[in-house]
VEXMAR-714505 format. One record per atom (N, C-alpha, C): atom name; residue in one letter; x, y, z. Coordinates in Angstrom, 3 decimals, always signed. Example, Ala and Ser with C-alpha at 12.3 -4.5 7.8 and 13.67 -1.06 7.14 Angstrom:
# VEXMAR-714505
PT   name   resn         xx         yy         zz
PT      N      a    +13.190     -5.690     +7.800
PT     CA      a    +12.300     -4.500     +7.800
PT      C      a    +13.200     -3.300     +7.800
PT      N      s    +12.850     -2.250     +7.080
PT     CA      s    +13.670     -1.060     +7.140
PT      C      s    +12.900     +0.030     +7.870
//
This chain:
# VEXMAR-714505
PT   name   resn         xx         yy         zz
PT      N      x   +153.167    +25.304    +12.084
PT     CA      x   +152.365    +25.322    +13.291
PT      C      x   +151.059    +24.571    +13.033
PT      N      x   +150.599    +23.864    +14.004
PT     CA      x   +149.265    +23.112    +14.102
PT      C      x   +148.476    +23.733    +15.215
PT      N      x   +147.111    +23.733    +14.832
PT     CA      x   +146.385    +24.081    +15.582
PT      C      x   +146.860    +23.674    +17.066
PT      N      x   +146.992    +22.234    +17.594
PT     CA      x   +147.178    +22.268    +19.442
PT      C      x   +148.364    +23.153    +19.387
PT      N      x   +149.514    +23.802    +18.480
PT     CA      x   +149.897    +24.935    +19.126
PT      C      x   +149.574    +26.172    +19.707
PT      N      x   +148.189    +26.758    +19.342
PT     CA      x   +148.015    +27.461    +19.868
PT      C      x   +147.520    +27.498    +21.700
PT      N      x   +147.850    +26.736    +21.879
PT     CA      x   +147.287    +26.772    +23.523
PT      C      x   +148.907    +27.375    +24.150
PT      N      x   +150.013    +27.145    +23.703
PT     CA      x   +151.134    +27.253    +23.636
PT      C      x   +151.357    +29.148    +23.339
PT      N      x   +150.424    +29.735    +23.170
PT     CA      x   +150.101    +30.914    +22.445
PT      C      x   +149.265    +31.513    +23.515
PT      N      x   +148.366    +30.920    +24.496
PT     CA      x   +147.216    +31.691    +25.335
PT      C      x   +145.759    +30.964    +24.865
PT      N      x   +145.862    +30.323    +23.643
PT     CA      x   +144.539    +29.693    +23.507
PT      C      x   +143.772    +28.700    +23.829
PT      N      x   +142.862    +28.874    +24.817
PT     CA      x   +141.913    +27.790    +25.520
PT      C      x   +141.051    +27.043    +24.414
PT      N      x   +142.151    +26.133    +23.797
PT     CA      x   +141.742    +24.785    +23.186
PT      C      x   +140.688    +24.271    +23.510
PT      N      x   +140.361    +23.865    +24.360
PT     CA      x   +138.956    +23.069    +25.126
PT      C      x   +138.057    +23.477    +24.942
PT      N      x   +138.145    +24.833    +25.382
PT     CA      x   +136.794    +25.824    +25.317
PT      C      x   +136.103    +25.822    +24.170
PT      N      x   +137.179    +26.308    +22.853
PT     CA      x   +137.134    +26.518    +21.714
PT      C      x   +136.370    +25.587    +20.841
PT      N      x   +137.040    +24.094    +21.290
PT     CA      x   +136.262    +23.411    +20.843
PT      C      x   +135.181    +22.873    +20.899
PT      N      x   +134.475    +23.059    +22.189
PT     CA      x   +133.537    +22.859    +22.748
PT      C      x   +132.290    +23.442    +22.074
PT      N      x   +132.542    +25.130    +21.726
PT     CA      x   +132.013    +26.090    +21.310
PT      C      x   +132.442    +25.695    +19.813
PT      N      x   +132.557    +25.014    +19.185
PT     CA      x   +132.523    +24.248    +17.884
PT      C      x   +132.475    +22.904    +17.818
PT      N      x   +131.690    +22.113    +18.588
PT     CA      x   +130.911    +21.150    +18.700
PT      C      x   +132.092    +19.906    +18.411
PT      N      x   +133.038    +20.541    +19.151
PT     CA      x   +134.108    +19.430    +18.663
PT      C      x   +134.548    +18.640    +17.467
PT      N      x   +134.321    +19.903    +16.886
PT     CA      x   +134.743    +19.892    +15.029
PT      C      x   +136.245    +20.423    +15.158
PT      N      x   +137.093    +20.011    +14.704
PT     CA      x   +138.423    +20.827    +14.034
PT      C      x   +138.798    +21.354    +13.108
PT      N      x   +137.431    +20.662    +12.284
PT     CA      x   +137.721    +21.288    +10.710
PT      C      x   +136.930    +23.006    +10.906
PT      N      x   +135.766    +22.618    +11.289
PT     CA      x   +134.801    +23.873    +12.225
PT      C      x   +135.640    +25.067    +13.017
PT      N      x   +136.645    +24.075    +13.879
PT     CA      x   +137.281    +25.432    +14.086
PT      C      x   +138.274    +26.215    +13.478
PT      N      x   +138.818    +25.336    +12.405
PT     CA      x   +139.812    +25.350    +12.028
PT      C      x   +139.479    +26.998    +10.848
PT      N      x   +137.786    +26.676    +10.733
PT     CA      x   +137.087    +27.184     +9.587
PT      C      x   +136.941    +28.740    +10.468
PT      N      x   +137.028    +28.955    +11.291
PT     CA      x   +136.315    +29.853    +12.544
PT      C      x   +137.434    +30.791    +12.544
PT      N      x   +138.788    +29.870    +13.128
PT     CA      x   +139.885    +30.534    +13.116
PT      C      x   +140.211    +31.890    +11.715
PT      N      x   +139.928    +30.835    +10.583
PT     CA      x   +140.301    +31.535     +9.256
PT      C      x   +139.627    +32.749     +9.187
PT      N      x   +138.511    +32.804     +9.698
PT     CA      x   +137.848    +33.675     +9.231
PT      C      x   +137.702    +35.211    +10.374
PT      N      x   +138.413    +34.789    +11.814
PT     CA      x   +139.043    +35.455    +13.066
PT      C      x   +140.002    +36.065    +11.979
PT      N      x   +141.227    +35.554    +11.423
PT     CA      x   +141.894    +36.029    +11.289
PT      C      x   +141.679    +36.852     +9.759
PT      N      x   +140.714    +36.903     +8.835
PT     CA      x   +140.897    +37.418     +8.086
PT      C      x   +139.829    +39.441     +8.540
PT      N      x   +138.929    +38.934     +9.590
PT     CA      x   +137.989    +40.027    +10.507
PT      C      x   +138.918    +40.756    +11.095
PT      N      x   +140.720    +40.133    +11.991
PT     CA      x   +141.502    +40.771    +12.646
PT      C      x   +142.048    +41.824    +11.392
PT      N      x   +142.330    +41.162    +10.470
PT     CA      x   +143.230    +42.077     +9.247
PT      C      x   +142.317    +43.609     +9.321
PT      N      x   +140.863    +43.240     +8.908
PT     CA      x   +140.060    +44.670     +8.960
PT      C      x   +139.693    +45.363    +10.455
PT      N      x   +139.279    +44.504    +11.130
PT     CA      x   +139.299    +45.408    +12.625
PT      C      x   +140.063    +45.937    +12.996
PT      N      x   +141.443    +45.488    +13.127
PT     CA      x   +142.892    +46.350    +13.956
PT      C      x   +142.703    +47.510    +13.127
PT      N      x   +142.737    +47.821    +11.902
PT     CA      x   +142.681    +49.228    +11.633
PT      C      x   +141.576    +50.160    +11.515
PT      N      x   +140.402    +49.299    +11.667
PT     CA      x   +138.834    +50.079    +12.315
PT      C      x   +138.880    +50.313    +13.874
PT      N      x   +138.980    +49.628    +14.601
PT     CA      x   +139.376    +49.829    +15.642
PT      C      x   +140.577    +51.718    +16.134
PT      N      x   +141.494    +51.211    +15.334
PT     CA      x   +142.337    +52.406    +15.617
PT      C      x   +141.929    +53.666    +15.466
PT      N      x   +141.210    +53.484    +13.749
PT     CA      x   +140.399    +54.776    +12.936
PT      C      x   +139.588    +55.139    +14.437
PT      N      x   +138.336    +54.211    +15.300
PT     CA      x   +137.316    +54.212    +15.689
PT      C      x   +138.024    +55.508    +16.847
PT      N      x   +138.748    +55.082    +16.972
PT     CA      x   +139.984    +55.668    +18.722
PT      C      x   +140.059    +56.994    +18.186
PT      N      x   +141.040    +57.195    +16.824
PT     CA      x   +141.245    +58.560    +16.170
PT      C      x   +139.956    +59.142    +15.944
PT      N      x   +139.313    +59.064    +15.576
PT     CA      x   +138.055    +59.944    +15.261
PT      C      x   +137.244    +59.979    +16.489
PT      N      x   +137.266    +59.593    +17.630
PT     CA      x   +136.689    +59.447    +18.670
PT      C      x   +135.155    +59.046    +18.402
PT      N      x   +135.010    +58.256    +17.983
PT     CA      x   +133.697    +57.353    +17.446
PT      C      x   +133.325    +56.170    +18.606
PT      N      x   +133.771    +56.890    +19.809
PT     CA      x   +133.136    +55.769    +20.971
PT      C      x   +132.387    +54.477    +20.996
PT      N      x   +130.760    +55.493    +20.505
PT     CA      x   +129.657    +54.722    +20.384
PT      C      x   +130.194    +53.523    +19.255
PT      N      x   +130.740    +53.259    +18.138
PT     CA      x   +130.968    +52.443    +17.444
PT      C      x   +131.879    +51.588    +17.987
PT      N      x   +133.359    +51.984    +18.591
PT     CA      x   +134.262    +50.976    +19.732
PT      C      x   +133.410    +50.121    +20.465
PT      N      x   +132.785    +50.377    +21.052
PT     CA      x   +132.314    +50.102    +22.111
PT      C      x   +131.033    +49.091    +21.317
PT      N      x   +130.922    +48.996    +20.146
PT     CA      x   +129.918    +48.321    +19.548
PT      C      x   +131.233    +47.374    +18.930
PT      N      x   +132.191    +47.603    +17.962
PT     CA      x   +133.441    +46.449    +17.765
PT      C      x   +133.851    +45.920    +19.141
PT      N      x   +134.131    +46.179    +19.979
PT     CA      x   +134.512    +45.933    +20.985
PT      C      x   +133.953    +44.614    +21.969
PT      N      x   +132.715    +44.741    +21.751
PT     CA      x   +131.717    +44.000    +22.308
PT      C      x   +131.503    +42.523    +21.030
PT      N      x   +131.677    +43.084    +19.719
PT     CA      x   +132.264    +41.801    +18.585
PT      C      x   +133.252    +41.087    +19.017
PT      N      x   +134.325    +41.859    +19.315
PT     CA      x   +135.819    +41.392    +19.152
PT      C      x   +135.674    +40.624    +20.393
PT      N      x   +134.744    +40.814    +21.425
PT     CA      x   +134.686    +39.939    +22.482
PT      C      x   +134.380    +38.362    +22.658
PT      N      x   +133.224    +38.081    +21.911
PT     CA      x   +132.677    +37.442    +21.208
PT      C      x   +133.231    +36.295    +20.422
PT      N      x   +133.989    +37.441    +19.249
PT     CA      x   +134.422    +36.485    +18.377
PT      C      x   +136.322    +35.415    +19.261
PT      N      x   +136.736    +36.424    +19.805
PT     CA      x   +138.073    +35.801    +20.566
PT      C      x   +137.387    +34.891    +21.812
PT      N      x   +136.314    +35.135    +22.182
PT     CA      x   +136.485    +34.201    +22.975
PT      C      x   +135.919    +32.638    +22.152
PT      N      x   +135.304    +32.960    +20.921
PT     CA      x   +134.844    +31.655    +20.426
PT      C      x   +136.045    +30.659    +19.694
PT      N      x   +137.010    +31.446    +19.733
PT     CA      x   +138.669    +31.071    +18.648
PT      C      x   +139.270    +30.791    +20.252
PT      N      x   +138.960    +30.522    +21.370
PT     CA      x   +139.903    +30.473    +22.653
PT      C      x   +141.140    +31.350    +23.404
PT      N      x   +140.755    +32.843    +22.484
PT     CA      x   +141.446    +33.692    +22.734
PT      C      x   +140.962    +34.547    +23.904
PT      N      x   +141.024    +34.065    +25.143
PT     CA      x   +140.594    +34.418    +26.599
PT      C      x   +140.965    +35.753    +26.726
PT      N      x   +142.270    +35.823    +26.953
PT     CA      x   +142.824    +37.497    +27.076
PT      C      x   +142.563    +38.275    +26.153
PT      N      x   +142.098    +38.409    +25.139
PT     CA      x   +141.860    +39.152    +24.184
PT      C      x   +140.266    +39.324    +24.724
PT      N      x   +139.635    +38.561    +24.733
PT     CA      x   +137.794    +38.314    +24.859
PT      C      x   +137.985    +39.499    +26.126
PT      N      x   +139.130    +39.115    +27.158
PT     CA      x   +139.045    +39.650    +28.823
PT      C      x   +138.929    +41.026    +28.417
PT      N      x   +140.087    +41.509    +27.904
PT     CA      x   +140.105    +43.091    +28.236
PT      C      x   +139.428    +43.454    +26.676
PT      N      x   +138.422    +43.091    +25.564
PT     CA      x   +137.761    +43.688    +24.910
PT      C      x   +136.051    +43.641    +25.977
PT      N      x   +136.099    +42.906    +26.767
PT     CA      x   +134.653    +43.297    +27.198
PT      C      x   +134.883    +44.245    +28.661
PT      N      x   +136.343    +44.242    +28.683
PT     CA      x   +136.406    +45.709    +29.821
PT      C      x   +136.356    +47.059    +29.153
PT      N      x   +136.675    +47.227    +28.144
PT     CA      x   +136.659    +48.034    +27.024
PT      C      x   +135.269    +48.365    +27.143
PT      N      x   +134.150    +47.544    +26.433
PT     CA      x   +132.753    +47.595    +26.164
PT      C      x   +131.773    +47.683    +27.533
PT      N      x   +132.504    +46.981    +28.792
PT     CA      x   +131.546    +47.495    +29.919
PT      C      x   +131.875    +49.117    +30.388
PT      N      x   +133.239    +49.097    +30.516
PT     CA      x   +133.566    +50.561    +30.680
PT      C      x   +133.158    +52.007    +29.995
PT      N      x   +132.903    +51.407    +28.467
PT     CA      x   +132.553    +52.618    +27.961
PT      C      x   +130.967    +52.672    +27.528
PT      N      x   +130.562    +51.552    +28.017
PT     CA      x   +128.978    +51.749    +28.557
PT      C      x   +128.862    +52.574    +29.532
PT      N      x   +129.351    +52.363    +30.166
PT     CA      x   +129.321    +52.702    +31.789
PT      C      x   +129.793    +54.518    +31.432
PT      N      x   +130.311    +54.611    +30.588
PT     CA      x   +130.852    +56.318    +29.970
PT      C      x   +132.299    +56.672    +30.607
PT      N      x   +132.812    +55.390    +30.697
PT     CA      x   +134.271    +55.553    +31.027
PT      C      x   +134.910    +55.554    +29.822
PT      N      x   +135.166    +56.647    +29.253
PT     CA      x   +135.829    +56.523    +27.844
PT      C      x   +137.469    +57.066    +27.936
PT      N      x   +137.904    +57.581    +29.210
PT     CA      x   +138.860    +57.502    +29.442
PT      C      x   +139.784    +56.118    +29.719
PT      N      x   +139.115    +55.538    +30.661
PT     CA      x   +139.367    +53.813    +30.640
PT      C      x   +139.260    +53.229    +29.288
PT      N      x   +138.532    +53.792    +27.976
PT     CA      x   +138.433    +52.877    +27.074
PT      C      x   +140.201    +53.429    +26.029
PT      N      x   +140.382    +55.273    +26.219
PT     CA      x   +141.290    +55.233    +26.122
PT      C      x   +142.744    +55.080    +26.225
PT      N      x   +142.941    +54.596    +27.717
PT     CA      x   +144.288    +53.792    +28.344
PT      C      x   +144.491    +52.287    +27.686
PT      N      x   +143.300    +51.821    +27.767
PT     CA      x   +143.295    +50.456    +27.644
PT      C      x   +143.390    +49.954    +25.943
PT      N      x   +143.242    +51.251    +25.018
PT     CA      x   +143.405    +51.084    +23.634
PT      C      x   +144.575    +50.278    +23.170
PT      N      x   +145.536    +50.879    +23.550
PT     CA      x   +146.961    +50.080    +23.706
PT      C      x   +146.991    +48.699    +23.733
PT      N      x   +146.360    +48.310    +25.100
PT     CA      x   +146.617    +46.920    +25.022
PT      C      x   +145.859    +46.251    +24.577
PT      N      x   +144.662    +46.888    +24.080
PT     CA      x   +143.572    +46.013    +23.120
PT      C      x   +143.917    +45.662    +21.882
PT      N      x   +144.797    +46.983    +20.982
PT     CA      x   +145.480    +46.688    +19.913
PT      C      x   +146.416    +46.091    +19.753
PT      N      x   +147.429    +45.997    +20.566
PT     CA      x   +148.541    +44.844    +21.230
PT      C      x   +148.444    +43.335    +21.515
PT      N      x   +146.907    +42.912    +22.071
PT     CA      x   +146.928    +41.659    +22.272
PT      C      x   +146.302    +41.174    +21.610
PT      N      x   +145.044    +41.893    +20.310
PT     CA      x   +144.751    +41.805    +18.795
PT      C      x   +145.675    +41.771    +17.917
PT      N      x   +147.357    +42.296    +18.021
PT     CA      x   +147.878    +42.018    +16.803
PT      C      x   +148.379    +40.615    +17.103
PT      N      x   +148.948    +40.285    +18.377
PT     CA      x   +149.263    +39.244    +18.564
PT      C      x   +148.725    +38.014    +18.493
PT      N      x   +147.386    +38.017    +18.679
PT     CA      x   +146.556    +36.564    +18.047
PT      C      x   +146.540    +36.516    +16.865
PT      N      x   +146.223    +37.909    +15.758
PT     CA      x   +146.315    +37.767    +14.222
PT      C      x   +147.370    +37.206    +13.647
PT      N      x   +148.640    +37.646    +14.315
PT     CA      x   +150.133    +37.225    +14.560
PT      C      x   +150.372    +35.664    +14.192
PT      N      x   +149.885    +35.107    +15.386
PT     CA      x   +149.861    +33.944    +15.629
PT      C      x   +148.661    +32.705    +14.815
PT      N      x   +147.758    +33.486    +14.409
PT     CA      x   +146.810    +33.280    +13.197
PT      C      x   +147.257    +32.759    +11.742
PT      N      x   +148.436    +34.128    +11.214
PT     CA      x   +148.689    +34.056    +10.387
PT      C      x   +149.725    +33.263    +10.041
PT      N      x   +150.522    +32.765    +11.664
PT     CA      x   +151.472    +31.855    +11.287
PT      C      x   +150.711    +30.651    +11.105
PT      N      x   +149.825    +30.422    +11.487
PT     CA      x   +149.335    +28.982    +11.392
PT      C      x   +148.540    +28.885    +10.079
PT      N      x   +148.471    +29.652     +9.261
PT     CA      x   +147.725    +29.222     +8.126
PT      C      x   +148.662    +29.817     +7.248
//
């Protein structure tokens, strides 16, 4: 796999690069390091859910937003900052429905991460 595969994947190429000054090696460098943050977050994240450690989700959450949308991972960026507005907002029931698919569409970019490197 080469990097323009990932648009083929959900990843807004353009964006991405834009937000890395139209470097490839830059993003290429960005990506690596998405995917080595996904290896430790997916299971901080989960811990964060089990122990009901809100206040800290909701602080990864607002990272994980951040960092996927700078790698062109749109849907991932989308529903981690519904996550982080919601459980500002003290919807922590919404933050727990939506756990699922936060961890779901995080394994799948790491997924797709790890095939490419």
């Amino acid at each position: 796999m080469q990097i323009k595969d990932l648009a083929g994947h959900g990843f807004d190429l353009d964006e991405a690069m834009e937000l890395c000054i139209g470097d490839e090696e830059i993003y290429k460098e960005v990506l690596e390091t998405a995917l080595e943050e996904g290896r430790e977050k997916i299971p901080l994240l989960k811990n964060l859910m089990e122990t009901e450690d809100y206040e800290r989700y909701i602080i990864e959450a607002h990272g994980l937003k951040n960092a996927a949308k700078q790698i062109g991972a749109k849907n991932l960026s989308e529903i981690a900052k519904k996550s982080e507005l919601e459980g500002k907002a003290g919807h922590i029931d919404f933050m727990k429905e939506n756990h699922e698919r936060l961890m779901g569409e995080y394994s799948k970019v790491v997924e797709v991460l790890q095939e490419l490197f």
